[in-house]
C-alpha positions in Angstrom: 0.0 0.0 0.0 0.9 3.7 -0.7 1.9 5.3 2.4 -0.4 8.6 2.4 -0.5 10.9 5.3 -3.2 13.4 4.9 -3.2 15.2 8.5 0.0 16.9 10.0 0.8 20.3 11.6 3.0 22.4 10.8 4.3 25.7 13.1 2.0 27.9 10.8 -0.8 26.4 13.4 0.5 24.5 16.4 3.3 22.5 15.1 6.6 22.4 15.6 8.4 22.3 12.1 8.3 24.8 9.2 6.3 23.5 6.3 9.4 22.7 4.6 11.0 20.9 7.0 7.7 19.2 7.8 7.7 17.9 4.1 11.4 16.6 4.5 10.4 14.6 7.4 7.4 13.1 5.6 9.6 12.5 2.6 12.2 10.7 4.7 9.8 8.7 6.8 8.5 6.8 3.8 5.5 9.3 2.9 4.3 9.0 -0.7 1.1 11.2 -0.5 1.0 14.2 1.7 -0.8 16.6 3.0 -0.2 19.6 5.3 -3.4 20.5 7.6 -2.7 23.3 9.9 -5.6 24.0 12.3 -8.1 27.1 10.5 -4.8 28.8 8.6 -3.9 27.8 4.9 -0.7 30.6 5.2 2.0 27.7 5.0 0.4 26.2 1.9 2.5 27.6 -0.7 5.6 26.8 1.2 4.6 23.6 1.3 3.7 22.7 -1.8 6.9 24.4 -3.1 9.2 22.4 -0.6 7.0 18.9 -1.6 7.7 20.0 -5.8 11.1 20.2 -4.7 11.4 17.2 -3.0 9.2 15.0 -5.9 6.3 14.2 -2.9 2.7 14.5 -4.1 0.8 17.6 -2.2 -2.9 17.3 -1.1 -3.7 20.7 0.4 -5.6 20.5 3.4 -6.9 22.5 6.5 -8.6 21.5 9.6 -11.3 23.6 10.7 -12.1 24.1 14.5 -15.8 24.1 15.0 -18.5 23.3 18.2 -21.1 20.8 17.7 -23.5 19.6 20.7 -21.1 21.9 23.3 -17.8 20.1 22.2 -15.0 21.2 20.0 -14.7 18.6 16.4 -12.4 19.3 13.8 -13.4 19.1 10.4 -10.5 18.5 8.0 -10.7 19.8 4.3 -8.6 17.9 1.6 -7.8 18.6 -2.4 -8.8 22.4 -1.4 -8.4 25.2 -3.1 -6.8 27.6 -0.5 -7.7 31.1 -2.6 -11.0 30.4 -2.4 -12.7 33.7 -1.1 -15.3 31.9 0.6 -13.1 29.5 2.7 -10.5 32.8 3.3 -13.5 34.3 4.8 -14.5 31.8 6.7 -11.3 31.3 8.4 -10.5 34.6 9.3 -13.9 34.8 11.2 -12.8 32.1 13.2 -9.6 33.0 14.4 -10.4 36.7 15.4 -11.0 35.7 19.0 -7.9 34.0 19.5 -5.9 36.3 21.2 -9.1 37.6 23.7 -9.5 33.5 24.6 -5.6 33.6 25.2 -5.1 36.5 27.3 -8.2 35.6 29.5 -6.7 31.7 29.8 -3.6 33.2 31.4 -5.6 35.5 33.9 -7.2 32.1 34.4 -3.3 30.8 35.0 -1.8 33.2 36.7 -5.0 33.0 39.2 -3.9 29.9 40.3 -0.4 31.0 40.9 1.2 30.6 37.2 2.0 33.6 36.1 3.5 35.2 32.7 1.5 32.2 30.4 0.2 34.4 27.4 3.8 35.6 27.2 5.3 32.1 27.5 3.4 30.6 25.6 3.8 33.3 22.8 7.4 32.2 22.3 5.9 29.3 20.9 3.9 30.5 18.5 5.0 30.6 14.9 1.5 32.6 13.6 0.3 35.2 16.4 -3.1 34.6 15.1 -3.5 31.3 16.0 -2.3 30.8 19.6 -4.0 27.6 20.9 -3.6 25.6 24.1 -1.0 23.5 23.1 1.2 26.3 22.7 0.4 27.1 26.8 0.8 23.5 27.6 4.8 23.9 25.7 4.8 27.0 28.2 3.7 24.9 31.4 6.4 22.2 29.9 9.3 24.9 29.5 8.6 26.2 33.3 8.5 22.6 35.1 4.5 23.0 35.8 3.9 19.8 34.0 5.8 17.2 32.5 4.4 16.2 29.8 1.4 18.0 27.2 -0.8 15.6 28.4 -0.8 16.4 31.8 -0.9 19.8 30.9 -4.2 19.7 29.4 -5.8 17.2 32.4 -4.9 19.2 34.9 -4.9 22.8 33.6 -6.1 23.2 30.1 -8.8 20.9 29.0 -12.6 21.4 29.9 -13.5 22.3 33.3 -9.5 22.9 34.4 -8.1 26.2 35.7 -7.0 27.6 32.3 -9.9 25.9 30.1 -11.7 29.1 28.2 -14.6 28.2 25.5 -14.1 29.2 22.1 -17.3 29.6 19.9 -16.0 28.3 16.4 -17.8 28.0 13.6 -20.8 25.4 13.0 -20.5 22.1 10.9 -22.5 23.8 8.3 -20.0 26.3 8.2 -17.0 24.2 7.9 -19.1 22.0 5.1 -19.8 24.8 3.3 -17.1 26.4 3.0 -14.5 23.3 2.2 -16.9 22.6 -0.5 -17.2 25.7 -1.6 -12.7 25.7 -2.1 -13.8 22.5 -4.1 -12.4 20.3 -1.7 -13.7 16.8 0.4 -14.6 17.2 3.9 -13.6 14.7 6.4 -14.4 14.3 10.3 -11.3 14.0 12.0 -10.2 11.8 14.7 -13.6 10.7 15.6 -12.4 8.6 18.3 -11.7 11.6 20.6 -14.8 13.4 20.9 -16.8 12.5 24.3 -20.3 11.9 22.5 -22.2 9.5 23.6 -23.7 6.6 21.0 -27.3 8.5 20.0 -25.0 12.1 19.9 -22.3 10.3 17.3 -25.2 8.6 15.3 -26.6 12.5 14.6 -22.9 13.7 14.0 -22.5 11.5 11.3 -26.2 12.1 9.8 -25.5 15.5 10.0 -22.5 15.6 8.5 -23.5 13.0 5.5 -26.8 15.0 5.3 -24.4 18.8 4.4 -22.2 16.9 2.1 -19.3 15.2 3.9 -18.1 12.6 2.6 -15.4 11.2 4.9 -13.7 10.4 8.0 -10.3 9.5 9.7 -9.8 5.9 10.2 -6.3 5.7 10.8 -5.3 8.4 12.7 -2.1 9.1 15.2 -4.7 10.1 17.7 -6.5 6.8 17.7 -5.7 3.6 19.7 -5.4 0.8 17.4 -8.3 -0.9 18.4 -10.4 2.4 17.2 -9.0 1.6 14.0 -11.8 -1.5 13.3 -14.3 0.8 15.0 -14.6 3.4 13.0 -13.9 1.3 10.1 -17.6 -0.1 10.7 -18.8 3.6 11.4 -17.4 3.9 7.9 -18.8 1.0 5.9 -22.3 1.4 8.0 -22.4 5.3 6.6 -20.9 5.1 3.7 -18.5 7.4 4.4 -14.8 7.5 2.6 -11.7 6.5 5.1 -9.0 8.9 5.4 -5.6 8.0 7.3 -3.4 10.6 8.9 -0.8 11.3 11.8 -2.1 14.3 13.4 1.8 14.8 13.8 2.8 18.1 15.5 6.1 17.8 16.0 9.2 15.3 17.1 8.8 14.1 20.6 5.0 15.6 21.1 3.2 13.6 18.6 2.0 9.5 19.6 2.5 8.4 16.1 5.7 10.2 13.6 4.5 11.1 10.5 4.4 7.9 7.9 4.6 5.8 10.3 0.8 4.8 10.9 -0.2 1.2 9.7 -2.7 0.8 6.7 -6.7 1.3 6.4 -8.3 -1.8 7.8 -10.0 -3.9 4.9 -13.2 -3.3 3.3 -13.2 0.6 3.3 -12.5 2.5 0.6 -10.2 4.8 1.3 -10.4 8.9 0.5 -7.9 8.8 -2.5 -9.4 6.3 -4.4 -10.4 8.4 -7.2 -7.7 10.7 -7.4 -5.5 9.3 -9.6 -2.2 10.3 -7.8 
């Protein structure tokens, strides 16, 4: 099988490598088919289609779009889009405007419980000022000893209902539809597997999505266990949907899975690509 990995980060969102070094990796680590999907930002596109050119890798460009559905924060990832699309531009800017506000307020929330200097910290991280996001705070709480590891910084101080946790509206699933549609490109739910729903709240996730016009979500994915794998390989078949496989990859040391190194789709799905002709 073709090695395609169609989710990664790169330090245009919250990753840690430039979208050319991000592309060497992939390239290195056995990657045939990539794509670069930084979180509501398709800035580093052009870099990185330049750098995979360069480096004879087939580019998918891609986004992931932050939205809330049912009081909980899903990412919708966009693939084969066109990133000068007015309509997705638009859209994206809208939805990063109260970034900094939610930031400045999680480090009042911080420094209230006696760790100070966070939005400041965690800016030094932060390769786009428009898009500072938790995980550049929990590379903050890392780099002052608070925490040991980015997942004990979100349990304990930034995930839902912990000291620094401040909601973000984002946009709707209707939105994020739309608008990767609208770029021409396929919309895919990511990561399912993370999201806290329970079996009656999934069902209408995925009825809603099918229902606006997506058409896929991620199977194989670097923040799955491998026994989710089979799962949502039957969620799937049982909806028709298209199976995409990605890392989620963020960076060298952070990330569970390195880019191109996930396993393959389970059987019987058909995968995103398979009309493509890459």
């Amino acid at each position: 099988m073709r090695n395609f990995d169609l989710h990664s980060h790169s330090n245009v969102s919250d990753g840690t490598l430039t979208p050319t070094a991000l592309a060497e990796r992939a390239k290195t680590n056995g990657v045939d088919v990539w794509a670069m999907t930084d979180h509501d930002e398709v800035g580093g596109i052009a870099e990185a289609r330049a750098a995979a050119q360069a480096l004879k890798l087939p580019y998918v460009p891609g986004v992931e779009i932050s939205i809330t559905w049912s009081g909980q924060t899903v990412h919708i990832v966009g693939l084969q889009i066109d990133e000068t699309n007015p309509t997705l531009l638009e859209g994206l800017a809208s939805i990063r405007g109260g970034r900094e506000y939610r930031a400045r307020e999680m480090a009042a929330r911080l420094e209230a419980v006696g760790i100070p200097g966070a939005f400041e910290g965690a800016l030094k991280f932060v390769g786009n000022p428009d898009l500072i996001s938790r995980t550049h705070f929990a590379r903050y709480l890392l780099e002052s000893g608070v925490c040991t590891d980015l997942q004990q910084a979100f349990s304990q101080y930034l995930g839902d209902g912990k000291p620094g946790y401040v909601e973000h509206r984002w946009a709707t699933l209707q939105n994020s539809v739309e608008w990767i549609r609208a770029a021409g490109g396929i919309a895919v739910i990511a990561h399912p597997g993370r999201y806290k729903f329970s079996d009656t709240a999934f069902g209408a996730l995925f009825s809603e999505f099918k229902d606006l016009g997506g058409t896929a979500i991620e199977v194989t994915t670097g923040s799955h266990t491998p026994d989710q794998y089979d799962e949502y390989a039957k969620v799937a078949k049982a909806y028709g949907f298209l199976a995409s496989r990605g890392s989620d990859f963020h960076g060298p040391g952070e990330s569970r899975v390195d880019i191109g190194a996930l396993p393959a789709l389970p059987s019987g799905v058909q995968p995103v690509w398979h009309d493509w002709g890459i």
